[in-house]
C-alpha positions, 0 to 999 in steps of 0.5 A: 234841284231834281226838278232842275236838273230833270228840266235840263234832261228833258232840253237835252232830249229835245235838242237830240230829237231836233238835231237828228231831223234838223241839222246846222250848216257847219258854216253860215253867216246868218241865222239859221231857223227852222219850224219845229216839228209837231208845234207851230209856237215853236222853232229853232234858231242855229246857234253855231251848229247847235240848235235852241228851241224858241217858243213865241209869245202867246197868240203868235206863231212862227213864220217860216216865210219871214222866220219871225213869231207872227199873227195869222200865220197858216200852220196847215196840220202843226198843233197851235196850242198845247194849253188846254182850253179854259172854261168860264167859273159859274156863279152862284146865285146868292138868295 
């Protein structure tokens, strides 16, 4: 139940953060989405005048031209990756 409520905190937080940057047309028809600010995996869509952060699947990222998740997109200096690069296991020679 901490952890719940911390994670629903730590939302609330980015959704502050965005929304002093970032800000919902008070009236639209269509969607509205914006790249996030520091992650290229990441953007938020308007839902009414509240934004919602969206993260793409894995290898995508988002496409401000399309405002799709997309493949070889160019994310200039956005951080493309925050999961830590993986290092094969070594094997051990059995003799």
């Amino acid at each position: 139940m901490k952890r719940f409520i911390t994670s629903i905190a730590i939302g609330f937080a980015v959704m502050l953060l965005a929304s002093a940057e970032v800000k919902c047309p008070e009236t639209s028809d269509d969607s509205v989405y914006f790249p996030h600010e520091a992650e290229c995996g990441k953007f938020y869509e308007c839902a009414g005048r509240s934004l919602v952060l969206f993260e793409c699947p894995p290898g995508t990222y988002f496409d401000t031209r399309l405002n799709i998740c997309n493949w070889n997109v160019d994310c200039g200096n956005l951080l493309t990756s925050t999961v830590p690069p993986t290092t094969p296991a070594k094997e051990e020679n059995e003799e």
